[in-house]
Structures are given as structure tokens and as C-alpha cells.
C-alpha positions in Angstrom: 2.9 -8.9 -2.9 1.5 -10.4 0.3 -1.6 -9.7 1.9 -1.7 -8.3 5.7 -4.0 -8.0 8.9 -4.2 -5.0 11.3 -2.3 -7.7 13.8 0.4 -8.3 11.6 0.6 -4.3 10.7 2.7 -2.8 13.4 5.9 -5.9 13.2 5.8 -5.9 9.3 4.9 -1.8 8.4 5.7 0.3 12.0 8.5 -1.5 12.9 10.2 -2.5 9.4 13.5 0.1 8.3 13.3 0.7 4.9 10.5 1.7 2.5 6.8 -0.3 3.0 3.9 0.3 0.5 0.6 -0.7 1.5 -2.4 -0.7 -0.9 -5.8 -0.8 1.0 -8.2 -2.4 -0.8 -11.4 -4.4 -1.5 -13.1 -6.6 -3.5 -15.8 -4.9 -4.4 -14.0 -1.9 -5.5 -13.4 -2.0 -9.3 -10.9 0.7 -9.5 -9.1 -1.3 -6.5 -9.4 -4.5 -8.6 -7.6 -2.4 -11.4 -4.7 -1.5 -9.3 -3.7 -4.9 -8.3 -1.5 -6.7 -11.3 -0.1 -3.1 -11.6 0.6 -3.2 -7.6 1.9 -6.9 -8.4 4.1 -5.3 -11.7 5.8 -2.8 -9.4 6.6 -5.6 -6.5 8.4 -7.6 -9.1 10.2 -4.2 -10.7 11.1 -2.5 -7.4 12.2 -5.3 -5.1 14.3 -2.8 -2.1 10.4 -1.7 -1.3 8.3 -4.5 0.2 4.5 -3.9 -1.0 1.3 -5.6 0.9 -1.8 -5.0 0.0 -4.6 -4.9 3.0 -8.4 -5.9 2.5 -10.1 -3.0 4.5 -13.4 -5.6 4.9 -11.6 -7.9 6.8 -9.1 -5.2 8.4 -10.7 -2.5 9.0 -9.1 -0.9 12.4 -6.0 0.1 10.3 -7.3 2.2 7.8 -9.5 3.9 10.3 -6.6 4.6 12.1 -4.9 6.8 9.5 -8.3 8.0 8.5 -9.0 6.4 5.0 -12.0 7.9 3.5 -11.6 6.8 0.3 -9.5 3.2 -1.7 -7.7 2.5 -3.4 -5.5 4.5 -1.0 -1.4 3.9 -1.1 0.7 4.7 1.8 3.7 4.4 1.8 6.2 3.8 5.1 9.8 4.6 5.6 11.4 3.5 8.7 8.0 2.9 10.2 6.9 6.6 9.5 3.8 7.5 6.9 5.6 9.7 4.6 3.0 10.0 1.7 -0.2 9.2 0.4 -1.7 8.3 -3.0 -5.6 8.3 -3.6 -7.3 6.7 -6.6 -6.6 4.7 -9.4 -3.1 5.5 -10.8 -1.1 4.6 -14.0 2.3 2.5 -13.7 4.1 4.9 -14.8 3.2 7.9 -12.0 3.3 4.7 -8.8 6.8 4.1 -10.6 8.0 7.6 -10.3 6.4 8.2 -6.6 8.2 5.6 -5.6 11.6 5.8 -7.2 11.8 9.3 -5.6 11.8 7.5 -2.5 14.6 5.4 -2.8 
């Protein structure tokens, strides 16, 4: 799972075919903190859907652009178009199912 910036968002999320997940996030959010081996678990398990995770501290113009009240917040891309949101820590097993309906 590789990080990203609001520079590198529009070549590697907008303009990517296929499905993108990213997973907004900071440090000093515990439930955020939580999330992240199982974000990490799912990369490994899931390998046609290309995961980043984005620190909303030190990019914050992206998540205010799709109007993130609220992290951890997963949205997921496909063909460069938001097609759903998740809000809030989630278990494996739900991520696993959201995202296996995508593909």
C-alpha cells in the first residue's frame, strides 16, 4: 500500500482504469491507526485493486474536495469515477466483501 499527495492524485486515482481504493487517514486518529495492517491485509489479498492510503494532515485539498467530514473514510475509484464510500472503522471481513463486489 503506498502513500499519496493531492499532486499525485489525479495521474494515479482520476486517471487510472480499473478499481483504486483510497484510505484517508491520520496519525492521530486511533480508529485510522486500526484500519491500516487490515488496509495492508487486503493489498496483499486483493492484488487487481491498487490501494493508497492519503494522510489528510499533509494532503488536505483532496479530501476537501469530495467533502470528507469524517476518517477513516474509504473511497473507492473505478475508471477514475467515485463509485462508493465507506465511513468508520470496519472489519476485514465487510472491506473484503465491498470490494469483491466490485470486481
Amino acid at each position: 500500500m503506498l502513500s499519496i499527495k493531492d499532486s499525485d492524485f489525479e495521474s494515479e486515482v482520476l486517471n487510472s482504469s480499473g478499481l483504486v481504493l483510497v484510505d484517508f487517514w491520520a496519525e492521530w486518529c486511533g480508529p485510522c491507526r486500526q484500519l491500516l495492517p487490515t488496509m495492508e491485509e487486503i493489498s496483499q489479498e486483493l492484488p487487481n485493486i491498487r490501494i493508497f492510503k492519503m494522510n489528510v494532515d499533509e494532503a488536505p485539498l483532496t479530501p476537501s474536495n469530495y467533502g470528507l467530514r469524517s476518517i477513516p473514510s474509504l473511497l473507492l475509484f473505478k475508471d477514475g469515477k467515485l463509485v462508493d464510500t465507506k465511513v468508520g472503522l470496519q472489519p476485514k471481513s465487510t472491506l473484503t466483501s465491498w470490494l469483491n463486489s466490485y470486481l
